[in-house]
Each structure stands twice: as C-alpha cells, then as structure tokens.
N, C-alpha and C positions, 0 to 999 in steps of 0.2 A: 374290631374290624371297622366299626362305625366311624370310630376316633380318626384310624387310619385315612380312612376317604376323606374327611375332613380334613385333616394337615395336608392331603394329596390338593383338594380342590384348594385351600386356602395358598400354598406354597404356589400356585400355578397363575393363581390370581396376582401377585403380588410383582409375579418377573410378568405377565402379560401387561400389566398397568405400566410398571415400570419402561416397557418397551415400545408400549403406546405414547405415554406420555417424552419418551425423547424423538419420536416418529413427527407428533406436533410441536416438537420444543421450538424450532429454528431452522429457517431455512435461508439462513445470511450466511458469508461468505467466512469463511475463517481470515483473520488480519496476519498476514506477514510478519515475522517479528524473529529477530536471532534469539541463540540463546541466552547469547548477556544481558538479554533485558531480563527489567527488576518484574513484571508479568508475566516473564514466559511459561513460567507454568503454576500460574492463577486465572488461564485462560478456559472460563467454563462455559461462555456462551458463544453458541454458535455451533458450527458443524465441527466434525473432530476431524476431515480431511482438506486436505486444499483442493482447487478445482486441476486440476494438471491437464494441459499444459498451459493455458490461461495465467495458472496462480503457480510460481516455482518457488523453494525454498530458497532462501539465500545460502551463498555456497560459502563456507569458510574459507580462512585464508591458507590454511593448513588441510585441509583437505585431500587425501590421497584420487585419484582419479583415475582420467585416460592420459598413458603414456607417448610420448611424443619424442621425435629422437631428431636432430638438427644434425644431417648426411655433412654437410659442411663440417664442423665441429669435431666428428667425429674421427678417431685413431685409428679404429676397429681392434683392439685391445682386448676383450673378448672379457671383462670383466666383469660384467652385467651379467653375461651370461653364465658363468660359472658361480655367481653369489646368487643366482635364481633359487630358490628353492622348490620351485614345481616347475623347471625348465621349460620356460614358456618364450626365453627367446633362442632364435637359432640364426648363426653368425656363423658365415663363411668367408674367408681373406684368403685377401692373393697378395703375394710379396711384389711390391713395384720393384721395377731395375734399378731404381733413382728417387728417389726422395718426389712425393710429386703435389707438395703445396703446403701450405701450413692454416692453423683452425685461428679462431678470431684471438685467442691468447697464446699465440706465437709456436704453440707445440708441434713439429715436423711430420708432417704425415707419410708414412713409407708403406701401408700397407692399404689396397683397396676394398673396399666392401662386397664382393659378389652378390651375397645374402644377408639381410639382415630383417628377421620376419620375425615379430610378437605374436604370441595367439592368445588376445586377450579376454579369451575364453575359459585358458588354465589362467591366470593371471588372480594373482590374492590379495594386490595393491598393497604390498607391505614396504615398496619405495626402497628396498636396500639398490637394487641396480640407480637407479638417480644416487647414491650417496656412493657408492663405489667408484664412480664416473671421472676418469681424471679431467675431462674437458666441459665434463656438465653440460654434454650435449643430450642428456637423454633427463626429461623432465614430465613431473604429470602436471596435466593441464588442468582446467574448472570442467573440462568438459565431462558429463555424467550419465547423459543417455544414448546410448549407441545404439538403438535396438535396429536389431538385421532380424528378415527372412528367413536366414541360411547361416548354418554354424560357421561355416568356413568363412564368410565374409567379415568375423570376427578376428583373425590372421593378418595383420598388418604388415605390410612389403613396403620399409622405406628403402631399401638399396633400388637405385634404377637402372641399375647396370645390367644389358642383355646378354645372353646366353652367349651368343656368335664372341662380344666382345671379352666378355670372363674366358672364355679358351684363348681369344689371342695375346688376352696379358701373361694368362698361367705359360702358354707356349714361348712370350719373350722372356719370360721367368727362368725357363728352363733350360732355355737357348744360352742366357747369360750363365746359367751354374756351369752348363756344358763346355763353355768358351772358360771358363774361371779353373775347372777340373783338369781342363786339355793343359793350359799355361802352366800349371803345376806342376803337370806328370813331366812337360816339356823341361822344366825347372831343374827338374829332380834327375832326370835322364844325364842335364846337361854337367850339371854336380857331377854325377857317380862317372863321367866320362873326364872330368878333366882331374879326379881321384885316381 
C-alpha cells in the first residue's frame, strides 16, 4: 500500500514538472517555415502553436481548398455534379433557343445556368469535380478560412440569374419545342396527303 502512494506521488510529480517546466519554457513566437525545409521538424524551441491570425501557415501550392467556379467559362454540363461523391453541388440548366456565347477556350455554350450552388459544408475537398471540368471553370483557390455564423451561408450561389428571368428562358425553350413539334406534325400531315 505504502509503495503504492509512492509511485502515485512520484508518477504525479514528474508529468507536474514536466508541465511546469514547458509553462516557463518560451514565450517566443513559433518561425514560419514550410515543410521542405531541412528544420521543419527539429523545431523544439519555442511555442508549438502559431499566433493566428497575426502568424498564417504558408499555403502549398497543391493544396485542396475553397472552390470557385468562373460563370463565364462555364457549359453547365453537369459533371462536377455527378462525380461529387457527397452531392454537394446542385446544378440546374435551361436549354437556350440558340447557341448563346462561347467560354475563354472557344467551347459553345447552349445551355444556361439557373442554379449552380456548392454547400461547402458537405464538401470533402477531394478536387474530382476541378479534374472532371471540361472548361476548367471550377477550381480551388488558397483560400482556407471561411468561418460564417450560420450553416447556410456556407452554400455558395454562383449562378446570378433571377427567378422572373429562368421562367422566361424555360418559357422561350418551350415555345421553340412547341413551334418545332407543330412543323412536324405539319410535315407529316402534308406527306400522308400527297400519298
């Protein structure tokens, strides 16, 4: 029993020193340093945190991050969205009547974007939508802190197309199938009458 309290008192002594002693170790700033350097981790004195946001890591160049999607650029092709594996974007198109612009590397754009919303809240930053991308409009940035208030303001809306405006494109959409169906039938009438 005696022994006992002894290894208790000595064992208790030993992590309190220890915790004292880095309590007065150093109150200097940790040095910045990537991890290719030939110190980075022979780095013992000093504090073991950075001061944030004062003192930032450097960001790698490879680096998975915040996504960013360039509306220009974009096809709406919907492949990002379907190589997601936690469906975190959600993509809605409208068919233009006409062909309506082309992206910085010549590729034809015919469908518009209604919706195009990240919620980079499910988001796992595993980059497959950037490498799916045929226009390479959808890339992650360096940027790393996003911190919101509110979960929702985590949900990123880059389409800026209004409500009013997505029903008048769907409506000239539908206008043009309708005038494209009628010519057909008219087509086909006019065959089966001179048969």
């Amino acid at each position: 029993m005696f022994k006992r309290l002894i290894n208790g008192f000595t064992t208790a002594w030993k992590g309190l020193s220890l915790t004292v002693k880095h309590l007065f170790a150093s109150n200097a700033d940790r040095k910045i340093t990537t991890v290719s350097d030939d110190n980075y981790f022979k780095q013992l004195e000093g504090t073991n945190t950075i001061q944030y946001p004062k003192q930032q890591l450097p960001v790698p160049e490879v680096g998975r991050y915040q996504l960013d999607v360039e509306m220009d650029d974009c096809i709406v092709c919907d492949l990002c969205a379907k190589v997601c594996p936690v469906n975190c974007i959600d993509i809605e198109s409208i068919k233009a009547t006409e062909a309506i612009g082309q992206t910085s590397d010549g590729t034809t754009k015919r469908l518009y974007a209604a919706k195009f919303d990240i919620d980079m809240a499910k988001c796992m930053y595993c980059g497959l939508c950037t490498i799916v991308c045929p226009t390479e409009c959808i890339v992650m940035t360096n940027q790393y802190d996003k911190t919101v208030f509110q979960l929702s303001d985590l949900t990123y809306q880059f389409s800026d197309m209004p409500p009013e405006v997505a029903a008048e494109k769907r409506a000239l959409f539908e206008q043009q199938q309708a005038e494209k169906q009628a010519a057909k039938l008219a087509a086909m009438q006019k065959k089966e009458g001179e048969a």
